[in-house]
C-alpha positions as a Markdown table, in Angstrom:
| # | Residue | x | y | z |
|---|---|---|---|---|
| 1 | Unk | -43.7 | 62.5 | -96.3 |
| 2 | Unk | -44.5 | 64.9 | -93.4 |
| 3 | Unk | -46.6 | 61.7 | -91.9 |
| 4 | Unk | -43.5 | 59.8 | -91.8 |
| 5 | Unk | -41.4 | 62.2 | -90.2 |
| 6 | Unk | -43.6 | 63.4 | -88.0 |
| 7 | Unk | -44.3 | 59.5 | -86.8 |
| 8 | Unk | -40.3 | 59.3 | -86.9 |
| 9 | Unk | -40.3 | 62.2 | -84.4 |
| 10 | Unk | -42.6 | 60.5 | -82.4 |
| 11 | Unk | -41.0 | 57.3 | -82.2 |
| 12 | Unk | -37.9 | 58.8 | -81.4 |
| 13 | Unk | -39.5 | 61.0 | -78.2 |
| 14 | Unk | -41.2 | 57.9 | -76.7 |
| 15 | Unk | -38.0 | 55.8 | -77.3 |
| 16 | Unk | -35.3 | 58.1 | -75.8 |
| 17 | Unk | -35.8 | 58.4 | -72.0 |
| 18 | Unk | -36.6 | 61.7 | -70.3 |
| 19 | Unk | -34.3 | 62.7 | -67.3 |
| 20 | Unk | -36.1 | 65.4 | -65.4 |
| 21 | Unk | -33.6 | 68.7 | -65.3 |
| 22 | Unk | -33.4 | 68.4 | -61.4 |
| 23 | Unk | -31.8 | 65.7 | -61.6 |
| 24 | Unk | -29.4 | 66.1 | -64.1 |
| 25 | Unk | -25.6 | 66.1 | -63.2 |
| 26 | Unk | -23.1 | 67.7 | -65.4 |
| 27 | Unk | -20.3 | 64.7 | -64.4 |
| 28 | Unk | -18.3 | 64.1 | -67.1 |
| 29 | Unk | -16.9 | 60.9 | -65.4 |
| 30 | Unk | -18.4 | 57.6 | -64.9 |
| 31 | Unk | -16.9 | 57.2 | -61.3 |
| 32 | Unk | -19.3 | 57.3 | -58.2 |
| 33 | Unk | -19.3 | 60.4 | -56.0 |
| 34 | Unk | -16.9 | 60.9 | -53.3 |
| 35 | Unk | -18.6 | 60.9 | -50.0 |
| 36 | Unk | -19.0 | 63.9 | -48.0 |
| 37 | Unk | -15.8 | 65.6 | -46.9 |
| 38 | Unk | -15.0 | 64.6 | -42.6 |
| 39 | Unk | -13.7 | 68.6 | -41.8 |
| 40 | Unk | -9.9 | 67.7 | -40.1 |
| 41 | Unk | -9.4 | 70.8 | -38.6 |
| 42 | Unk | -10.0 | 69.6 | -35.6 |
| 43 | Unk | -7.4 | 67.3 | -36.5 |
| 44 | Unk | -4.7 | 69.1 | -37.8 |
| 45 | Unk | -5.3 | 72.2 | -34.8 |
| 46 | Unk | -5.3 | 69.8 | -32.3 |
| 47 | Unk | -1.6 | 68.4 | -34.3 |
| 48 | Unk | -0.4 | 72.5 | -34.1 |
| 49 | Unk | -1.1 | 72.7 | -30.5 |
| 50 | Unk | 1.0 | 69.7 | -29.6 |
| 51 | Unk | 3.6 | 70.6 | -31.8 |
| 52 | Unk | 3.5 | 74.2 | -29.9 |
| 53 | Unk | 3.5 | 72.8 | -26.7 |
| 54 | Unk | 6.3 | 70.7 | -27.5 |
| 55 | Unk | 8.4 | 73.5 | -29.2 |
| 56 | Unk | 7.6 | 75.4 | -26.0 |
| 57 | Unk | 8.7 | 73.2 | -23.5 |
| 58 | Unk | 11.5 | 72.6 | -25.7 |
| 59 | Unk | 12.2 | 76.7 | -25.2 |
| 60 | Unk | 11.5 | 76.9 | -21.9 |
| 61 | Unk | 13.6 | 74.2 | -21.0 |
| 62 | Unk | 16.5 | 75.8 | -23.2 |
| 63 | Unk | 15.9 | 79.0 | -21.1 |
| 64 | Unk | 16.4 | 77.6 | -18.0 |
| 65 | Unk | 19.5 | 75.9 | -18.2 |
| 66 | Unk | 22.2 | 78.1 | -16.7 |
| 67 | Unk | 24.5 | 79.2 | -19.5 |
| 68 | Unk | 25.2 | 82.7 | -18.5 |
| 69 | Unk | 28.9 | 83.9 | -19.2 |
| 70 | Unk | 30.3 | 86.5 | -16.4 |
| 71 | Unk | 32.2 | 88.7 | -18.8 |
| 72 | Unk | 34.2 | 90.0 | -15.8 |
| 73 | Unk | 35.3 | 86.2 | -15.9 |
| 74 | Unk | 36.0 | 85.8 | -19.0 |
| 75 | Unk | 38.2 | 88.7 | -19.1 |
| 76 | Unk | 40.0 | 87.7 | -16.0 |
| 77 | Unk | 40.6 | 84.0 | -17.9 |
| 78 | Unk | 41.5 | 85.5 | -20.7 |
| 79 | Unk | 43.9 | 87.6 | -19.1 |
| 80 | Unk | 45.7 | 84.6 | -17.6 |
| 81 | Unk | 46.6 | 82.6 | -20.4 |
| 82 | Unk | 47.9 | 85.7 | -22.4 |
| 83 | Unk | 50.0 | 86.1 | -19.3 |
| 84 | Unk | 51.3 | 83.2 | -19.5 |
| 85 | Unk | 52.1 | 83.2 | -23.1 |
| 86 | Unk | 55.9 | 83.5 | -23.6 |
| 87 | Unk | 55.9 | 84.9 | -27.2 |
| 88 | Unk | 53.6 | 87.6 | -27.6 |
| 89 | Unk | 54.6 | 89.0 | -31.0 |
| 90 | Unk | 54.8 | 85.6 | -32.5 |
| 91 | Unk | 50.9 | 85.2 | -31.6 |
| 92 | Unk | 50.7 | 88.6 | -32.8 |
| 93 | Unk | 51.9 | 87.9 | -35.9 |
| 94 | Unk | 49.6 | 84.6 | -36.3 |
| 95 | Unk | 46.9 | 86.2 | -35.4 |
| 96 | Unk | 47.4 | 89.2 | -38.1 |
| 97 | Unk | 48.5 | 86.6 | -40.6 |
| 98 | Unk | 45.0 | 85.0 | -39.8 |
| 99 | Unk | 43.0 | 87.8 | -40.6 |
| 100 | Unk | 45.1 | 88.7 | -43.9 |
| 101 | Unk | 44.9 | 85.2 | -45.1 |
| 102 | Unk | 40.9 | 85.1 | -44.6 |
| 103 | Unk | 40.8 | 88.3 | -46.4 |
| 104 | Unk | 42.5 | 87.4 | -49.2 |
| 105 | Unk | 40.8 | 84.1 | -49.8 |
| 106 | Unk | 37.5 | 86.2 | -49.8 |
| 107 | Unk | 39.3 | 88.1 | -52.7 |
| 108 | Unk | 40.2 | 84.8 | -54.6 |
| 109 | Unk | 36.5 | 83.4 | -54.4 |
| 110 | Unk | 35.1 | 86.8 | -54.8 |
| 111 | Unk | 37.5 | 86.2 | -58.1 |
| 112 | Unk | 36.5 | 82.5 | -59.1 |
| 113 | Unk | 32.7 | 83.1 | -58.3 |
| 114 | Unk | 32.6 | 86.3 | -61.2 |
| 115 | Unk | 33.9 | 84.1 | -63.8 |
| 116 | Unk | 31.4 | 82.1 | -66.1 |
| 117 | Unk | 31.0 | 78.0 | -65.4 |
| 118 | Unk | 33.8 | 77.9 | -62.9 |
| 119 | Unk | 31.4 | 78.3 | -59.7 |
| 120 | Unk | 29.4 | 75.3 | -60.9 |
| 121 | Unk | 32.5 | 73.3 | -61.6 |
| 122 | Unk | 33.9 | 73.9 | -58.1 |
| 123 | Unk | 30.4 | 72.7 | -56.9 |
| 124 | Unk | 30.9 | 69.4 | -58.7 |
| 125 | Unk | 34.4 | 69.5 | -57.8 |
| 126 | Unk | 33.4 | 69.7 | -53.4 |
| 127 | Unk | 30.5 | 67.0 | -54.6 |
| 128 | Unk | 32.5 | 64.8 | -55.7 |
| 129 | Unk | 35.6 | 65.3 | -52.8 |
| 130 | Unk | 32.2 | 65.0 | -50.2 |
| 131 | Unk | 31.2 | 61.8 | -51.8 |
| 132 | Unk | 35.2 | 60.7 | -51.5 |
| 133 | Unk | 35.4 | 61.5 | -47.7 |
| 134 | Unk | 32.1 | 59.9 | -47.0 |
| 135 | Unk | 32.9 | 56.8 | -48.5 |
| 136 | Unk | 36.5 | 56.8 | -47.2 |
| 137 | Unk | 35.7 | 57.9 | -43.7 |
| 138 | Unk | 32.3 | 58.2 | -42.3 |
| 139 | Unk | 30.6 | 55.0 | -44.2 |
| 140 | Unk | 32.5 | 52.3 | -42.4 |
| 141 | Unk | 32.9 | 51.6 | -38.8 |
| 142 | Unk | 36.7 | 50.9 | -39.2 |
| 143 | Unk | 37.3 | 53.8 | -41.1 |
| 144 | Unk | 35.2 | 56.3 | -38.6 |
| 145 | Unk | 37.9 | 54.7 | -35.8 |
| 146 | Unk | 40.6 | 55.5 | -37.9 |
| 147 | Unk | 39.1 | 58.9 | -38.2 |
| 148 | Unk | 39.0 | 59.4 | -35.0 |
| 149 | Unk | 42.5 | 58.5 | -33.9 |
| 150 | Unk | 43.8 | 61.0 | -36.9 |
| 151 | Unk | 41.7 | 63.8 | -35.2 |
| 152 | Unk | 43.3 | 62.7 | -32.2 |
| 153 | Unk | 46.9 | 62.9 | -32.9 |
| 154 | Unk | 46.3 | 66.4 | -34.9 |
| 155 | Unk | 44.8 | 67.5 | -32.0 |
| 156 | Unk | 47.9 | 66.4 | -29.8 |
| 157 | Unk | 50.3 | 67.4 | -32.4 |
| 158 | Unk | 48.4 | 71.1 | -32.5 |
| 159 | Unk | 48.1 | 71.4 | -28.6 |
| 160 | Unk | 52.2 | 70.4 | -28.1 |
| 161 | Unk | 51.6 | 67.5 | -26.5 |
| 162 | Unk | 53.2 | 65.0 | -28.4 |
C-alpha cells in the first residue's frame, strides 16, 4: 500500500507542471497586463501654464482698462441731482422706509428659516415659481420680447416718463 501511494505521488509530480517561483504572478484576473504607464505631466503642466497665461492676460487686461471713479466727482454729481430734487423729505422718508422694510424682512426669514420643514418647503416653493418664469418668459423667443417690452414700460413708468 505505501508502493501505491508513493507511485501515486509520483505520477501526480510528473503530471502537474512546475512554474519556477520567478515567474510566478499573484494576478487574480485573467486579463492581459496594461502597458506601461506614458507619465502626462508634461501634459497636464504644459495645460496649467496655458490656462495661467490665459487667466493672466485675462487680469492684466482687466487692470488696464480705465475704470477709476474720481470720488471728488462723484460727490459733485451727487450733489447735483439732490439739488435738483424738489421734495427732500419725501425721499427722506423712502429712503428710511427702505432700510426699515429690509430690516424687517431679515426678521421674518430669520423667523421662517428657525422653524422645522418650512425652509425646505419655501425652497420647493422658489423651484417651482423658477421653473414657472422660465417656461413663461425666458424659454421662447416671443415670450423673451414680451419680457422685454414689460421691463421697458416699468422702467418708464418708474423713471416718470410715461
Amino acid at each position: 500500500m505505501a508502493a501505491a501511494a508513493s507511485s501515486s505521488i509520483a505520477a501526480a509530480a510528473v503530471l502537474i507542471p512546475r512554474v519556477p517561483t520567478a515567474v510566478r504572478t499573484s494576478r487574480c484576473s485573467a486579463l492581459p497586463p496594461l502597458p506601461p504607464c506614458v507619465s502626462s505631466a508634461k501634459f497636464s503642466s504644459s495645460v496649467k501654464l496655458i490656462a495661467e497665461s490665459r487667466r493672466l492676460s485675462l487680469l492684466q487686461t482687466k487692470a488696464s482698462e480705465d475704470t477709476s471713479v474720481d470720488a471728488g466727482e462723484l460727490f459733485t454729481d451727487l450733489k447735483e441731482k439732490w439739488d435738483k430734487v424738489e421734495n427732500k423729505s419725501t425721499v427722506i422718508l423712502y429712503g428710511g422706509g427702505a432700510i426699515v422694510a429690509v430690516w424687517l424682512s431679515s426678521i421674518l426669514v430669520g423667523a421662517i428659516n428657525s422653524v422645522p420643514l418650512l425652509p425646505k418647503i419655501m425652497e420647493l416653493v422658489g423651484l417651482g415659481y423658477t421653473g414657472w418664469f422660465v417656461y413663461r418668459y425666458l424659454l421662447f423667443k416671443s415670450s423673451r420680447k414680451e419680457l422685454a417690452t414689460d421691463i421697458e414700460a416699468l422702467k418708464e413708468k418708474i423713471a416718470g416718463n410715461e
